[in-house]
N, C-alpha and C positions, 0 to 999 in steps of 0.2 A: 375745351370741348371734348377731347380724345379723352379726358380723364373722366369727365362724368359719363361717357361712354362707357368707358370702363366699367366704372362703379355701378353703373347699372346692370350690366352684363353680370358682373361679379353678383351683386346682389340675388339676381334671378338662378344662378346656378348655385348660389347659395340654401336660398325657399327650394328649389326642386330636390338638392342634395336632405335636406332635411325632412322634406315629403316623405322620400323614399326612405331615410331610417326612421320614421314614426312608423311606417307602413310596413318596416322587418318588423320592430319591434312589436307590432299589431300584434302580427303573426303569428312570433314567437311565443307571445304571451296567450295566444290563442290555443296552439298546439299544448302546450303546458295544460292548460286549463281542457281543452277538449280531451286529452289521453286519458283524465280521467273520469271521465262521464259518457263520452261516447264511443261506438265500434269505429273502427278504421274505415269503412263503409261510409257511416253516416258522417264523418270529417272531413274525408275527401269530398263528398256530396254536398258537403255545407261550405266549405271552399269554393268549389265551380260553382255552387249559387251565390255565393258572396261577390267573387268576381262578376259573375253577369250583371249580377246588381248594381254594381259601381258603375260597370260600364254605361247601364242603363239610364243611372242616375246621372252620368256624366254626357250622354246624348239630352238627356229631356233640359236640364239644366243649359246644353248649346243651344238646343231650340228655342228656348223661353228668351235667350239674350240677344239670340236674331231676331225674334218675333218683336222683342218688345224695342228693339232698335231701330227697323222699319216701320212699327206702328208710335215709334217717339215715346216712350211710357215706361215708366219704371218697372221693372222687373219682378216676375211673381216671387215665393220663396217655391221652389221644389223640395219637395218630401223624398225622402229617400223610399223606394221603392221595396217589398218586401216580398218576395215571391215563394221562399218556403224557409219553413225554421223545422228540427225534426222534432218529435214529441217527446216527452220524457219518457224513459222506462218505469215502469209501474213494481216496486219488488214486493214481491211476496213474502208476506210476515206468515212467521207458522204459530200453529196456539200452543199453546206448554198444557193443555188442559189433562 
């Protein structure tokens, strides 16, 4: 009994341990990619919307599994919520004419 206790235990901080290095690694691979396309402005701004966004996703997605727990019903899918992306810069080509 105490061992599959364990193992479950173990398990679980196992998935959470691995959450949280897919989610450096997001990161990481994010900043890579953002330094060269975006200003430091528009990366930090898209970060704290990113985070809000999770968070947000991760409340609507609570409700939907309470909702549908007291209502007995299978669960909707939740969309992930998108609240701002920034636009691309536009660069200016010059004419050789």
């Amino acid at each position: 009994m105490l061992e599959g206790l364990f193992s479950i235990v173990a398990a679980i901080a196992e998935a959470l341990f691995s959450l949280f290095a897919a989610l450096l690694e997001f990161i990481t691979g994010f900043f890579v990619a953002a330094g060269e396309t975006l200003s430091i402005i528009d990366l930090i701004a898209l970060l704290i919307v990113l985070v809000f966004e999770v968070l947000l996703w991760f409340i609507l997605w609570f409700v939907e599994l309470v909702v549908s727990l007291i209502k007995w019903r299978k669960p909707k899918i939740i969309k992930k919520p998108v609240l701002w992306r920034p636009k691309p810069k536009l660069k200016k080509i010059k004419n050789s004419d």
